[in-house]
Structure formats: structure tokens, C-alpha cells
Backbone as a ProteinNet text record, in pm:
[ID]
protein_1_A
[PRIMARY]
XXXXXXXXXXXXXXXXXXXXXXXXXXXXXXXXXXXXXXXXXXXXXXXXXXXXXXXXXXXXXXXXXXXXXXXXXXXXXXXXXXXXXXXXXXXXXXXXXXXXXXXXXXXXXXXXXXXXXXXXXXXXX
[TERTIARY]
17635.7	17575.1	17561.4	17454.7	17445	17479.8	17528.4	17537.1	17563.7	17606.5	17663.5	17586	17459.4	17374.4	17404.8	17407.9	17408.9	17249.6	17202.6	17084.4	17085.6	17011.6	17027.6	16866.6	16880.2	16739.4	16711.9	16641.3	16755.3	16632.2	16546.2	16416.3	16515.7	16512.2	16611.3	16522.1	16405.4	16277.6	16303.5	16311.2	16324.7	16447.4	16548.1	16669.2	16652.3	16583.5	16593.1	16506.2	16406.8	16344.7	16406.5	16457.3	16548.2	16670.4	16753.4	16844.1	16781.2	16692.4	16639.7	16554.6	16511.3	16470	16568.3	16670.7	16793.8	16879.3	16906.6	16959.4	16920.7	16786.1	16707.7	16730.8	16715.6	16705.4	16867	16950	17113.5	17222.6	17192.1	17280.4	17328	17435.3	17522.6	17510.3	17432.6	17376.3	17458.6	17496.8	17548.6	17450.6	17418.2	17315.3	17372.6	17342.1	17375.4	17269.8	17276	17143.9	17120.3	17183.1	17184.6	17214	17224.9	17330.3	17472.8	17466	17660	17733.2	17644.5	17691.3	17706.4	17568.6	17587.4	17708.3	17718.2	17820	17948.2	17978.5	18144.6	18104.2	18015.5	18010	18055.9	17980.8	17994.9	18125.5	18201.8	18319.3	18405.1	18427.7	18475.6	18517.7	18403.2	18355.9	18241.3	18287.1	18257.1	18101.3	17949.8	17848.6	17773.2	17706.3	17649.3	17521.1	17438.1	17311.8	17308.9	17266.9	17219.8	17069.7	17006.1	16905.4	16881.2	16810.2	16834.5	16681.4	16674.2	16504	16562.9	16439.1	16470.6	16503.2	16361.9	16406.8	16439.1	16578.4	16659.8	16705	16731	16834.6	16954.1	17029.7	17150.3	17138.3	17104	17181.2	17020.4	16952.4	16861.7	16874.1	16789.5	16840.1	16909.8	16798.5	16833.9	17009.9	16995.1	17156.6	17218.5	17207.1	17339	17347.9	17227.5	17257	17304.3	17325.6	17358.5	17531.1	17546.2	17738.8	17736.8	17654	17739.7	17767	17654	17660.2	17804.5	17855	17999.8	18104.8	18083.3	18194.5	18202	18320.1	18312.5	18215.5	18306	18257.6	18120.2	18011.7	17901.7	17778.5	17899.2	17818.1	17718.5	17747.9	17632	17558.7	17582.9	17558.3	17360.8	17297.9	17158.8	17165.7	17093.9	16991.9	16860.1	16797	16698.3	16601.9	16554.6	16508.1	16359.1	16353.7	16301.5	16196.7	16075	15987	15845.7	15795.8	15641	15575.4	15691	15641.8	15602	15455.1	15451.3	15383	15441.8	15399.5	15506.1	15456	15548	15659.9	15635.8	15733.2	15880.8	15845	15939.1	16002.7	15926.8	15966.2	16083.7	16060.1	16144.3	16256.4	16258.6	16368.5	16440.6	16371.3	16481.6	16550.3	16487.4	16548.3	16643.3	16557.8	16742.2	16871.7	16851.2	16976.6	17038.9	16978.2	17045.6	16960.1	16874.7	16822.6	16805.7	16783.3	16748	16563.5	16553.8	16429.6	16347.6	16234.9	16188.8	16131.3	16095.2	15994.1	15918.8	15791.5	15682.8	15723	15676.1	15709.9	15504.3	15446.7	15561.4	15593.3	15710.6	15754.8	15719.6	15675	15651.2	15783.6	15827	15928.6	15957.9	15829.8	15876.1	15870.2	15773.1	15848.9	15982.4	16024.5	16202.3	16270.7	16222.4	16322	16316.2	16189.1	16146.1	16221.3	16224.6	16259.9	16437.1	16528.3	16627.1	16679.8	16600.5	16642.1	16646.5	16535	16527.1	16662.3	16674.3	16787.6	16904.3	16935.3	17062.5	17068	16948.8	16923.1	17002.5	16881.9	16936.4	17094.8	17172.5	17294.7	17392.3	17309.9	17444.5	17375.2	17369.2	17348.1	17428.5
1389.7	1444.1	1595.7	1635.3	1782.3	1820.4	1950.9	2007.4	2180.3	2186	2329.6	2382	2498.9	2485.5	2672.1	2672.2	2846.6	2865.6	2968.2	3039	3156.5	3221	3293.3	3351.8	3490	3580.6	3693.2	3793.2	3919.4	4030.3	3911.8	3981.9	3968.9	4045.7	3975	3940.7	3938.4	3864.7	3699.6	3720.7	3559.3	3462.7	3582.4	3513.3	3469.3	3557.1	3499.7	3411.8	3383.4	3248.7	3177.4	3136.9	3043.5	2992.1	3114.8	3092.4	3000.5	3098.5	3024.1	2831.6	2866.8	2729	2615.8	2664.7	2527	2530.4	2652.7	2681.2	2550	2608.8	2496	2327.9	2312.6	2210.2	2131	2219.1	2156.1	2222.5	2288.9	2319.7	2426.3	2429.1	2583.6	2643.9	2758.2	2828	2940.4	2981.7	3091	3164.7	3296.3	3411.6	3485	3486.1	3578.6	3671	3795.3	3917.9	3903.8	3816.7	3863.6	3734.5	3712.6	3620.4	3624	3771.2	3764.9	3709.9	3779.5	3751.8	3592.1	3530.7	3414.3	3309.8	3400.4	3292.9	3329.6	3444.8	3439.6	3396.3	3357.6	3272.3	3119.9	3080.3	2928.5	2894.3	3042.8	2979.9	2959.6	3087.2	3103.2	2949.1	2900.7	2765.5	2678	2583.9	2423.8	2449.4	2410.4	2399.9	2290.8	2222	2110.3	2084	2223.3	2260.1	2379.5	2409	2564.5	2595.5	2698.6	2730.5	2862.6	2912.5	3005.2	3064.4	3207.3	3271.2	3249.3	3320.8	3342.1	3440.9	3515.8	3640.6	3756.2	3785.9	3850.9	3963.7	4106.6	4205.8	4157.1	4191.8	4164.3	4049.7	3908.3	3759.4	3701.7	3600.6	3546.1	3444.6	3348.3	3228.3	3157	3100.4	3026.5	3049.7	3182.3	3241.1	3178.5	3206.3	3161.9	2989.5	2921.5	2777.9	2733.3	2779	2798.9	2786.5	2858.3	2938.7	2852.4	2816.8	2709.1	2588.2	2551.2	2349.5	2383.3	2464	2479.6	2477.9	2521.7	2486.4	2352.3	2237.3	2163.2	2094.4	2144.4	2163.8	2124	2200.9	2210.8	2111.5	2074.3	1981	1906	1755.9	1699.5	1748.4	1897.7	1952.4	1972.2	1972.8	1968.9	2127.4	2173.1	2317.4	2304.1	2375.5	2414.7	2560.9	2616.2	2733.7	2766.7	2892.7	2900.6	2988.7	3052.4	3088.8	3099.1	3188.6	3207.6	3155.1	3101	3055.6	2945.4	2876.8	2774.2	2683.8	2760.8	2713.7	2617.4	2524.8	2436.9	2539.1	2614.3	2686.6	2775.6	2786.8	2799.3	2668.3	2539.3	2435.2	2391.7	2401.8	2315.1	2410.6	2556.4	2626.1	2629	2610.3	2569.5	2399.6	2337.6	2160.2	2194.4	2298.6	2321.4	2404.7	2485.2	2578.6	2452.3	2327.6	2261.9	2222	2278.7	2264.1	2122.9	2126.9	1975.2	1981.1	2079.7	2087	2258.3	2234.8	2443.9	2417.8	2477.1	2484.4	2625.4	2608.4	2701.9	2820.7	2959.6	3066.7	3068.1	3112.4	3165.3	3000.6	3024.9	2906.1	2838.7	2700.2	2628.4	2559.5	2664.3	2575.7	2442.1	2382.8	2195.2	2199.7	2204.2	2141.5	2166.4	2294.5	2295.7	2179.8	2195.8	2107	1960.4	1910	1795.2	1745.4	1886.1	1868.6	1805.6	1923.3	1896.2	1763.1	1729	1604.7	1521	1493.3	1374.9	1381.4	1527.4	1508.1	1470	1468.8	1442.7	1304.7	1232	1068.2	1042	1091.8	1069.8	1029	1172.7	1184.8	1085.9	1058	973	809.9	793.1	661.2	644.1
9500.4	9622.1	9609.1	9645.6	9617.3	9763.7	9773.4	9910.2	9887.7	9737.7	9737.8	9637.3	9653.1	9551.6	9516.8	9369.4	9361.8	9299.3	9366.4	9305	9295.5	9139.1	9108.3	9073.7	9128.9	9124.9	9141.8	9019.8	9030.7	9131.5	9209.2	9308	9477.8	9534.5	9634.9	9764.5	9749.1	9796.6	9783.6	9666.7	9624.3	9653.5	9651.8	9668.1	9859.9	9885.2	10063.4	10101	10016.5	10015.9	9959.9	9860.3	9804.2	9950.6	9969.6	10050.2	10216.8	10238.5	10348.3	10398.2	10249.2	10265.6	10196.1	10148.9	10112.1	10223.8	10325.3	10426.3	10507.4	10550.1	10642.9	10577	10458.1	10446.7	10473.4	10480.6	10518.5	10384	10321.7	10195.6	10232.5	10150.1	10114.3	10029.1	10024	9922.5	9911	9771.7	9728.5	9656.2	9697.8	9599.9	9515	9384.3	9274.9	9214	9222.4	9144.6	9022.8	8929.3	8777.8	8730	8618.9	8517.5	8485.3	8479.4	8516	8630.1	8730.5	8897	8883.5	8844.1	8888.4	8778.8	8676.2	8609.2	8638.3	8745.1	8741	8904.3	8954.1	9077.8	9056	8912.2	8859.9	8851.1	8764.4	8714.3	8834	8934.1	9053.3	9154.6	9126.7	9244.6	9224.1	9213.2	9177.9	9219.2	9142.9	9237	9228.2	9306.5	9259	9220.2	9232.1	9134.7	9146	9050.3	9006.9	8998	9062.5	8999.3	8963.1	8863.2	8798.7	8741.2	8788.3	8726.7	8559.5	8500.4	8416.4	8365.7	8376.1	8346	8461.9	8383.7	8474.7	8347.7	8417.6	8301.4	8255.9	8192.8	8109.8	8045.3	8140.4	8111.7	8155	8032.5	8087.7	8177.5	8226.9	8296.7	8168.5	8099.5	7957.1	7897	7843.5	7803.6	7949.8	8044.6	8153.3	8129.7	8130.6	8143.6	7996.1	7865.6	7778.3	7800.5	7868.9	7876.4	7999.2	8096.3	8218.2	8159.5	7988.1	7960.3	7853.9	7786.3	7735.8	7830.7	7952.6	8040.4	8074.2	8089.7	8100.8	8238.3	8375.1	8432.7	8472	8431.1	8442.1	8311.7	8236.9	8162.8	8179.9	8333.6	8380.4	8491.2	8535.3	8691.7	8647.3	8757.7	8758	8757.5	8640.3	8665.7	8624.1	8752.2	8721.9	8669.3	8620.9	8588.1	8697.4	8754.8	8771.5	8739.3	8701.1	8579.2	8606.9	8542	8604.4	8411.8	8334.7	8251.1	8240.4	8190.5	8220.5	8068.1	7890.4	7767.3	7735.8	7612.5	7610.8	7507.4	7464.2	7350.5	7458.4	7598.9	7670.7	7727.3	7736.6	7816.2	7710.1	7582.4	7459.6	7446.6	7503.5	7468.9	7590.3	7741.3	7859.7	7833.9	7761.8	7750.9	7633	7558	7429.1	7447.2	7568.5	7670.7	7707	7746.9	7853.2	8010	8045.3	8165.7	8209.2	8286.2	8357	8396	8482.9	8398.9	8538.1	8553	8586.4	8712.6	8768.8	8888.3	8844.1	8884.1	8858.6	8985.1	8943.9	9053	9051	9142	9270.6	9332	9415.6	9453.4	9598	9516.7	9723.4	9780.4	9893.5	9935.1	9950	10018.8	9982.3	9893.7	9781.3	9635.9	9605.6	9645.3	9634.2	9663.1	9844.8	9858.7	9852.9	9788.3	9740	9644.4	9513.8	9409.3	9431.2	9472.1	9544.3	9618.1	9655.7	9755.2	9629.8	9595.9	9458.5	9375.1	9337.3	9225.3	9301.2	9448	9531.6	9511.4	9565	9524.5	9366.9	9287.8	9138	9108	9178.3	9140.6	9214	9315.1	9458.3	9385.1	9236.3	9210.3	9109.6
[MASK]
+++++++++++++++++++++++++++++++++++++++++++++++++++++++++++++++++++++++++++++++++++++++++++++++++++++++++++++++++++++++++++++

């Protein structure tokens, strides 16, 4: 069951759309600016999806979902990337980090929370 989702986005535009529309949809969203932020958020506290830009300074998305699939932890947890990339030479290198899989920027909130709901189904089976 998903309910506790961390997103990470180092636009803080984005992060209040993100927040707002998983808000609305019933979740508990935690915001992180970076890749660091969001991985000592991960380690900090249990989450039950992640989503993550990509490109961000310091820590890409990719590198973070990289260091969240070595934690045990986070092994089967759903991430998604989020990305204004849309070649397959990025799609094969977010599925070889680990991802679960991207959403296109700019972002439509229902598809979020479309996307979201589905993977809650997925997981509560």
C-alpha cells in the first residue's frame, strides 16, 4: 500500500506541484531539494515510493536510485524518475539504476496520480 511517498526536485516549483497534488490525492509527502537531501530522507524513514527528477546538482536522480536499490530496504520500493528526457539511451540507463519506470516533465497531475494509484493496486496484490 502506498501512502508515504518522498519526492525529490531540486525546482521548488515543482516540488509544490508534486506535493500538492499527492497531498490532494490522500498521501504523505515528504520534499527533498537535491539527491543528498532526498537520500538521507530515504535512509531516515521508511517510504513507499519515491519519485525523483533527474537532473539535479550534486546527486543525479539515476545515482540516487542507484544507492536507494543497495539499501536493502528500498530494493522492491517503486521509483519513479522524473525527466524532460524522453530517448531510449536514457530509458535503458533509468531501468539499469533500478527505476521502476519515468513520467515525462512537464508534468500532468492526473497522470501522477493515475500513475500512483495503479502502482498502489500493483503493490496491495
Amino acid at each position: 500500500m502506498i501512502k508515504n511517498i518522498l519526492a525529490i526536485d531540486d525546482s521548488a516549483a515543482m516540488r509544490q506541484i508534486l506535493s500538492a497534488t499527492l497531498t490532494t490525492a490522500g498521501y504523505e509527502v515528504t520534499l527533498a531539494a537535491d539527491g543528498n537531501e532526498g537520500l538521507e530522507c530515504a535512509l531516515a524513514e521508511r517510504f513507499d515510493l519515491v519519485l525523483t527528477d533527474h537532473h539535479m546538482p550534486v546527486k543525479s536522480g539515476l545515482d540516487l536510485i542507484v544507492e536507494l536499490r543497495a539499501n536493502h530496504a528500498y530494493k522492491a520500493t517503486p521509483i519513479l524518475v522524473l525527466t524532460t528526457e524522453d530517448g531510449e539511451p536514457f530509458k535503458d540507463a533509468a531501468r539499469a539504476a533500478g527505476a521502476t519506470g519515468w513520467i515525462e516533465k512537464p508534468l500532468d497531475p492526473d497522470l501522477l496520480t493515475e500513475v500512483v494509484a495503479t502502482l498502489a493496486q500493483t503493490q496491495a496484490h
